[in-house]
C-alpha positions in Angstrom: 0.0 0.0 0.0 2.7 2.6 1.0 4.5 2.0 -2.7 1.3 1.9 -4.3 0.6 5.7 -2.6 4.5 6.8 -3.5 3.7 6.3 -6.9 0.1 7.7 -6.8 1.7 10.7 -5.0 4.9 10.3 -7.7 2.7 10.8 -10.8 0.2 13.1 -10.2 2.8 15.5 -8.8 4.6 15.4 -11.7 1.4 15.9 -14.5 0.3 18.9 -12.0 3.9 20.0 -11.8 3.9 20.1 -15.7 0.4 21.7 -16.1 1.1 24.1 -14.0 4.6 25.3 -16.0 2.6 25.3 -18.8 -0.4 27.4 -17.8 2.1 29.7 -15.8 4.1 30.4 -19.1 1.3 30.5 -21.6 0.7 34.5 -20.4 4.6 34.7 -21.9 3.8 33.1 -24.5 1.1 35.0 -25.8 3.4 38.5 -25.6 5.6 37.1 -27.7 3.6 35.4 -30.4 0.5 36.8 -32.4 -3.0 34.6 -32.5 -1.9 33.9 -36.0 1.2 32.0 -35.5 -0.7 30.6 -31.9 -3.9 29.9 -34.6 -1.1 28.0 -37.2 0.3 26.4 -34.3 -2.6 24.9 -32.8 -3.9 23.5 -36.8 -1.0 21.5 -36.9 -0.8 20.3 -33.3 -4.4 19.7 -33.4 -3.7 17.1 -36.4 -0.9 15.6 -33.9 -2.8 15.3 -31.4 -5.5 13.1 -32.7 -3.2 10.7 -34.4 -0.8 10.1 -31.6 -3.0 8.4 -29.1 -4.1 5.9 -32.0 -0.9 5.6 -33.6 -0.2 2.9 -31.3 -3.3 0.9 -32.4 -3.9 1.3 -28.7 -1.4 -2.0 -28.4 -0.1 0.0 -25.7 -3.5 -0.2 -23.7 -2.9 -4.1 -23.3 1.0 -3.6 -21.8 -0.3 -4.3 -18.4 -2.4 -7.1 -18.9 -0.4 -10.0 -19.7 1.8 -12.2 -17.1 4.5 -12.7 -19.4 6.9 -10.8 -20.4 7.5 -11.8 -23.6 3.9 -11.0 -24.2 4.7 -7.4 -22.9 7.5 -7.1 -25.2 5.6 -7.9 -28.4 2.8 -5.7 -27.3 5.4 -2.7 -26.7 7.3 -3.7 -30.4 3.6 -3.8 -32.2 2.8 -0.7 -30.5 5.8 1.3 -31.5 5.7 -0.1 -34.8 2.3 1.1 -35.5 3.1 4.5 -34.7 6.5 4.3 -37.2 3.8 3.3 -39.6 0.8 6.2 -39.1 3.8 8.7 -39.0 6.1 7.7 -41.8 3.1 6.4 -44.8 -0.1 8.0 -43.5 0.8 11.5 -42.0 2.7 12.4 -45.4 -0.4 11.7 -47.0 -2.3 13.5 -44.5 -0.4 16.8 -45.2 -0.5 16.3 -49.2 -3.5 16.7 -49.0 -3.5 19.4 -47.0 -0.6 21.0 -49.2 -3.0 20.2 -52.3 -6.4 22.0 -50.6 -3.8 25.2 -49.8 -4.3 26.7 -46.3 -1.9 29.5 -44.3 1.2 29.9 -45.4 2.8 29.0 -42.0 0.7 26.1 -42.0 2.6 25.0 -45.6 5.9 25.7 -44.3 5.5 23.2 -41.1 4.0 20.3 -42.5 6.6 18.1 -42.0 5.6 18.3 -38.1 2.9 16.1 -38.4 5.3 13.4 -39.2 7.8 14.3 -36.6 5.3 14.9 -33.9 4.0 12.0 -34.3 6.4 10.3 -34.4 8.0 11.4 -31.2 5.0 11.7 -29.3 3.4 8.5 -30.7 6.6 6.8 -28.7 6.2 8.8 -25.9 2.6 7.8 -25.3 3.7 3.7 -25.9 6.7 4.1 -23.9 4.8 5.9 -20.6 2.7 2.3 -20.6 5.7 0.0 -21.0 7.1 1.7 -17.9 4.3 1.6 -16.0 4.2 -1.9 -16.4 7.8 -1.7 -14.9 6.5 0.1 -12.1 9.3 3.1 -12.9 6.5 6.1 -11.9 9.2 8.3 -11.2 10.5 8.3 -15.0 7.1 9.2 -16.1 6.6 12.1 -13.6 10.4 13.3 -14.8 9.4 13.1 -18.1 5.8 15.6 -18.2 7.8 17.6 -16.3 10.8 17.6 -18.5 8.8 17.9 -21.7 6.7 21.3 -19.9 10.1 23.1 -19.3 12.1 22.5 -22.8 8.8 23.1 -24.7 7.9 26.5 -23.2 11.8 27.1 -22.6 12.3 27.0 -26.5 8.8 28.8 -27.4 9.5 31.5 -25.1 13.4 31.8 -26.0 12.9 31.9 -29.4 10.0 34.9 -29.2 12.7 36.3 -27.1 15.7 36.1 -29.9 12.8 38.1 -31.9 12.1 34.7 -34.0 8.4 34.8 -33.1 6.7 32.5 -35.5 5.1 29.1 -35.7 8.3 27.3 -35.9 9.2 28.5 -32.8 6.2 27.1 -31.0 6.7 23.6 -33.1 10.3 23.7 -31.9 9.5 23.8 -28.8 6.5 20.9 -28.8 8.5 18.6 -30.6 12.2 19.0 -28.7 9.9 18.4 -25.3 8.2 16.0 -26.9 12.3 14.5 -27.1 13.6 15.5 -23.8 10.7 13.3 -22.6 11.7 10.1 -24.2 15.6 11.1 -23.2 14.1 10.8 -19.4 13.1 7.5 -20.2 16.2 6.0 -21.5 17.6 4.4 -18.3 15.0 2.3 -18.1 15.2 1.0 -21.7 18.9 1.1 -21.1 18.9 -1.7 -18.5 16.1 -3.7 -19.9 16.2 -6.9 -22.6 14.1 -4.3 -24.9 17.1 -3.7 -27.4 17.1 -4.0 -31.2 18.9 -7.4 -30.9 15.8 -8.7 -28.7 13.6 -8.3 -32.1 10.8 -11.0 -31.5 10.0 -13.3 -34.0 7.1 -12.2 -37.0 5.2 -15.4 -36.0 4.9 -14.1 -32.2 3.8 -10.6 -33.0 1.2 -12.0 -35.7 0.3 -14.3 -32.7 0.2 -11.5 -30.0 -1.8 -9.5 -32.5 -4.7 -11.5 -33.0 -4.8 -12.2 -29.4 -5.5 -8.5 -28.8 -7.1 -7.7 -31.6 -9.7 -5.9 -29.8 -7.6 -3.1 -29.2 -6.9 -2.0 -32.8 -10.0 -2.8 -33.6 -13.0 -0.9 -30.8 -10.5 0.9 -28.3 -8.9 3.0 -31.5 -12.3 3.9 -32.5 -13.3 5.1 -29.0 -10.0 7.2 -28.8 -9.9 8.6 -31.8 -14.0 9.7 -31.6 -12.8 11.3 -27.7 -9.8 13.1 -29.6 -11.8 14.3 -32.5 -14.1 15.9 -30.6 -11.8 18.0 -28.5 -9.6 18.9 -31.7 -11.1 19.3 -35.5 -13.4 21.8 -34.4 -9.6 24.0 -34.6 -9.0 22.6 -37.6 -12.4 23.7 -38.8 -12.4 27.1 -37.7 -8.7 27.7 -39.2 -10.0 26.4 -42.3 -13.2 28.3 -42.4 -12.2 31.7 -41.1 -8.3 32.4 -40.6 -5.4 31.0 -38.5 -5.9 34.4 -36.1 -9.4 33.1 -34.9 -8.2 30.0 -34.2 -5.2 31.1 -32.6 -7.6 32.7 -30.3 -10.1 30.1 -30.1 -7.0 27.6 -29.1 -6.3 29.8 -26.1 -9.6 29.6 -24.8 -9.7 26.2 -25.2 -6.3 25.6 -23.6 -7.3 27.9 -20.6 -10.8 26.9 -20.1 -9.4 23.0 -20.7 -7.0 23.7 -17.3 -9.4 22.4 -14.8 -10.9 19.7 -16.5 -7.1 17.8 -17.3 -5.8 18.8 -13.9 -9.2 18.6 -11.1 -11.3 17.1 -13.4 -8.8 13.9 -13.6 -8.0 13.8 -10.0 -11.3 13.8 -9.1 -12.2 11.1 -11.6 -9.7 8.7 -9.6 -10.5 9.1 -6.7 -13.8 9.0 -6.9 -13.5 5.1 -8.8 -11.2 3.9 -5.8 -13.9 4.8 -3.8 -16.8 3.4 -6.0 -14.6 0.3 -6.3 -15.1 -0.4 -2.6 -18.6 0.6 -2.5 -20.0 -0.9 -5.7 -21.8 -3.7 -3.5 -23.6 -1.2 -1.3 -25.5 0.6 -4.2 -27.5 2.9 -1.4 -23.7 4.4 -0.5 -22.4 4.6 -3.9 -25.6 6.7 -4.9 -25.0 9.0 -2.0 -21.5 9.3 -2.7 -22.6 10.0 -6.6 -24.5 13.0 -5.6 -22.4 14.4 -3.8 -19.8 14.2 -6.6 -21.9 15.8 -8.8 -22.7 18.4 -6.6 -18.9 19.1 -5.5 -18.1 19.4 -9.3 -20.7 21.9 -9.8 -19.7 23.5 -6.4 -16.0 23.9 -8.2 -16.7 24.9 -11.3 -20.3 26.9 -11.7 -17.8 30.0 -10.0 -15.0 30.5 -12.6 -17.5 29.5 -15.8 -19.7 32.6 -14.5 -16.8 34.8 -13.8 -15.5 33.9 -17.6 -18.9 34.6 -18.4 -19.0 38.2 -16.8 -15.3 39.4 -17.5 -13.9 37.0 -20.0 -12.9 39.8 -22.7 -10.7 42.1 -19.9 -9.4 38.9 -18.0 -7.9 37.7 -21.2 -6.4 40.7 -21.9 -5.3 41.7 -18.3 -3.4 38.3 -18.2 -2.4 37.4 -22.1 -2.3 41.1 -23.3 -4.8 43.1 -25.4 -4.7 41.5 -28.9 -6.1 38.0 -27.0 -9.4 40.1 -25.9 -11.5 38.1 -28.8 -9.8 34.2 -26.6 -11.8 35.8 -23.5 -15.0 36.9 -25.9 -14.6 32.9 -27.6 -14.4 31.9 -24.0 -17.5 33.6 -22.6 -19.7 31.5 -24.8 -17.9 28.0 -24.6 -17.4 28.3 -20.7 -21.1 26.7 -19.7 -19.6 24.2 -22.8 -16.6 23.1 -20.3 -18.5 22.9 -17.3 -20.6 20.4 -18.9 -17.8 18.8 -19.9 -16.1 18.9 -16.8 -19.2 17.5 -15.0 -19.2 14.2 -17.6 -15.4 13.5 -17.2 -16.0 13.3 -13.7 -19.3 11.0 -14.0 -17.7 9.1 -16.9 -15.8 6.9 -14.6 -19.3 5.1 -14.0 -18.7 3.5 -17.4 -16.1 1.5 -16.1 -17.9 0.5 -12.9 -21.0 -0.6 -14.5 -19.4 -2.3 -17.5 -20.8 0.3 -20.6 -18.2 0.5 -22.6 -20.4 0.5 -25.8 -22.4 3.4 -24.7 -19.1 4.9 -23.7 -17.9 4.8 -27.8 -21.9 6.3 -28.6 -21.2 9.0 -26.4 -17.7 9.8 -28.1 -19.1 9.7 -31.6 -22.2 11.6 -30.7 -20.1 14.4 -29.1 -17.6 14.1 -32.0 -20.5 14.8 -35.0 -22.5 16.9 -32.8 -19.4 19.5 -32.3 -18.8 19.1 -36.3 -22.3 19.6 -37.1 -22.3 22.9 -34.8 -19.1 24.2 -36.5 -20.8 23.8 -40.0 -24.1 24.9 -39.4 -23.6 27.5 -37.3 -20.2 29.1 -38.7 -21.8 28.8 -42.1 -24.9 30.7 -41.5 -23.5 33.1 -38.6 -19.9 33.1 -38.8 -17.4 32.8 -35.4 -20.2 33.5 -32.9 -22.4 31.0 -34.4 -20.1 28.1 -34.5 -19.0 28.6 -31.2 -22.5 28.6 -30.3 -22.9 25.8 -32.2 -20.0 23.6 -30.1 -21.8 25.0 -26.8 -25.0 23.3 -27.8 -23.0 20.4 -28.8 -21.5 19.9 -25.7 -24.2 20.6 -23.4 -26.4 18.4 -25.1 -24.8 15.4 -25.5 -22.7 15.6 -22.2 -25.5 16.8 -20.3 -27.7 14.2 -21.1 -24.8 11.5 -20.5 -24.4 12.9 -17.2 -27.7 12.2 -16.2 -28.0 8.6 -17.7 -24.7 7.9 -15.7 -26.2 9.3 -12.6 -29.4 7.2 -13.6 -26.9 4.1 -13.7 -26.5 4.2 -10.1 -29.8 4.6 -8.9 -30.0 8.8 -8.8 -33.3 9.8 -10.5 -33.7 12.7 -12.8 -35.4 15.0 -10.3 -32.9 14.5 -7.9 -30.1 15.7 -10.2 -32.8 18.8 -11.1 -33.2 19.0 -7.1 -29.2 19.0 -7.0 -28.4 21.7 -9.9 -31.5 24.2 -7.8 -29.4 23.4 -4.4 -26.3 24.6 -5.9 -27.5 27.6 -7.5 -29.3 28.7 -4.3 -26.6 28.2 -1.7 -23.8 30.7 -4.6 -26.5 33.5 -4.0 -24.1 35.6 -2.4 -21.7 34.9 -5.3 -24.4 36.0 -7.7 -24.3 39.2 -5.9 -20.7 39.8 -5.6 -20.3 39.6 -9.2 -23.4 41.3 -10.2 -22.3 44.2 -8.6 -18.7 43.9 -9.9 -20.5 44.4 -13.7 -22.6 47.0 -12.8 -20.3 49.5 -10.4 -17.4 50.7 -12.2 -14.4 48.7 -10.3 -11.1 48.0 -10.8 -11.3 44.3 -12.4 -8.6 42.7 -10.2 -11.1 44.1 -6.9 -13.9 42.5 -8.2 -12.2 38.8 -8.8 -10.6 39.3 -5.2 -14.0 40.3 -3.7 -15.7 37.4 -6.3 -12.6 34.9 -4.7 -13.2 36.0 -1.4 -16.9 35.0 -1.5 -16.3 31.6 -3.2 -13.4 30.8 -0.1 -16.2 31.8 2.7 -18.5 29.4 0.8 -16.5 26.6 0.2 -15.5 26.8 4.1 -19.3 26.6 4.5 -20.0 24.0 2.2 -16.7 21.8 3.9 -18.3 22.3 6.9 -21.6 21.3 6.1 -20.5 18.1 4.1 -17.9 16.2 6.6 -17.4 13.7 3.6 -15.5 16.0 1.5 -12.6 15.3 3.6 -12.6 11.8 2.3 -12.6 12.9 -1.1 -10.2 15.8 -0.2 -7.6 12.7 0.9 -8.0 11.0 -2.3 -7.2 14.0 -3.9 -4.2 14.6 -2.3 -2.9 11.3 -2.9 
């Protein structure tokens, strides 16, 4: 138990150690590069980042479930292989065609990064699964944190050097992406998992089949998730400019924050303790609410404040040419706390065996967002396709939540009777930051006054809900 807790405690420090680098040098970032190298940027990475995670054929998914470790091996060779494959035949194909439809002119200068970055990031992703089947935690916690600080190191010293453009950015994604592998060299180093250890064709054909399931429904699922979060950029550079969805990529990254770094936590903790309640249905209902209502409790606060001030936060914190990320972000805030909400919930999947309804829910979110794009940036331009990915989101997230809520016994009108208590019991919140709107204040007062309010009531609401602390401990494991 106490290893298991070293390398809870080992891992999640170092992705919130890396997160928080990142966020902390994004407002640096953004002085130093305009939203249409950010907006170029973010096309390409957005292309890289739903290939990676099924470059592997999700091979990489089945590390940890075989005894053997020749098993293992084959698994991590067909997993790396795959991603040599998606990099070096399909990418190039993918950014033909890109060349061939014509796009930004940064965009044409970088394609080559879609092979590289996937590449590099493809082995990244298999190789963090191979050593958590070695149990080396600590490698994988060097290795975020290693890829946070060379990536934003190299982005920010080349705006620096006055060599602000997209290549900079690139540079700096794909050399962490390299410093991260680097950290995991020991380990490879002083393993049996060396060129000359090739397995046999006959034993990866075998292993193959044997997991076939992997390539063949997990991929699906991973790439609908991925899709989802990602080609609505790539839609919005392509049907506007690279500047909107610079912006539009800065929203997403800052209003994303919560949901990769609470969101996540929250989700684990909450399944270890489902796990030991998932015979006492009356006790894992209870506990359900009250998850639902502490995610609300967290986020409700800073989606209304994004809401209320989103154009002068952005550009009090990124600078003034970001104002339209904070007007992109007021609409798709009530968008992230709905997603928030299901990546908490979703867990319930996994504890109720759904996994089916889990890949529905992907692809529904995945066309619902692409529909929104093209119907509502077609008829009303920026403003409706982000109000088209709102409705998206809410809709088909929304309505998850509540069938995952219904999966464990909590009735629709007691998730209604759940959303009225939470909105009742932030009155004084509503006040604080209606009067922040409507008297002329400085903008930092009214967030510390807004802050202030939110403390007080979460010390109230700790109070008032003794279980919190149990939840609390997970989290802090």
């Amino acid at each position: 138990m106490a290893s298991l807790v070293k390398n809870i405690a080992l891992l999640g420090g170092g992705t919130i150690a890396a997160q928080v680098v990142s966020l902390m040098a994004i407002p640096v970032i953004t002085r130093l590069y305009d939203p249409a190298d950010f907006g170029a940027f973010s096309f390409l990475y957005a292309l890289v980042a739903v290939a990676f995670p099924v470059s592997t054929l999700r091979f990489n998914s089945a590390l940890l479930l075989p005894e053997d470790g020749e098993t293992a091996d084959a698994l991590f060779w067909l997993s790396n292989i795959a991603v040599a494959a998606v990099a070096l035949i399909i990418m190039p194909g993918v950014a033909l065609t890109i060349a061939w439809a014509g796009t930004d002119v940064a965009v044409m200068g970088s394609l080559w990064f879609l092979v590289a970055g996937v590449l590099v990031h493809g082995w990244v992703h298999s190789a963090e699964f191979w050593l958590l089947r070695q149990k080396r935690v600590e490698l994988m916690a060097g290795g975020s944190v290693a890829e946070s600080v060379l990536d934003r190191g190299i982005s920010i010293a080349s705006g620096v050097l006055q060599q602000s453009s997209v290549t900079g950015l690139i540079m700096g994604r794909l050399f962490g992406g390299i410093a991260h592998l680097a950290v995991f060299r020991p380990a490879l180093a002083t393993s049996n998992w060396t060129l000359r250890n090739w397995p046999s064709w006959a034993l990866l054909v075998r292993v193959a089949k044997r997991f076939r399931s992997f390539p063949v429904f997990t991929t699906w699922a991973y790439l609908f998730a991925n899709g989802g979060r990602e080609i609505p950029t790539l839609m919005i550079a392509a049907m506007f400019s690279t500047s909107v969805a610079g912006a539009y990529a800065l929203g997403l990254r800052v209003l994303s924050f919560p949901t990769l770094l609470i969101g996540g936590a929250l989700a684990k903790a909450f399944f270890r303790h489902a796990v030991d309640l998932s015979r006492d249905r009356d006790r894992l209902k209870d506990s359900t609410i009250l998850l639902f209502r502490v995610s609300l409790y967290l986020m409700v606060p800073p989606s209304v404040v994004v809401i209320a001030f989103g154009p002068d936060l952005f550009a009090l914190v990124f600078g003034r040419e970001w104002a339209d990320a904070g007007r992109y972000s007021q609409v798709l805030s009530l968008s992230f706390l709905a997603t928030f909400v299901y990546g908490v919930l979703s867990i319930i999947f996994d504890i109720v065996d759904r996994q089916r309804e889990r890949l529905l829910v992907d692809g529904a979110f995945l066309l619902t967002r692409v529909a929104g794009v093209v119907v509502g940036g077609g008829i009303w331009g920026i403003e409706g396709a982000l109000w088209g990915l709102l409705a998206a989101s809410v809709f088909v997230h929304g309505a998850a939540s509540i069938y995952l809520m219904a999966q464990i016994g909590v009735t629709s009108s007691e998730t209604g009777s759940e959303l009225k208590w939470v909105a009742l019991t932030l009155a004084p919140f509503w006040v604080a930051i209606g009067v922040a709107t409507i008297v002329p204040i400085d903008l930092a007062a009214g967030l510390a006054v807004g802050a202030a309010v939110v403390v007080a009531q979460g010390v109230w609401f700790a109070r008032r809900e003794p279980r919190i602390a149990t939840y609390a401990a997970e989290f802090a494991r």
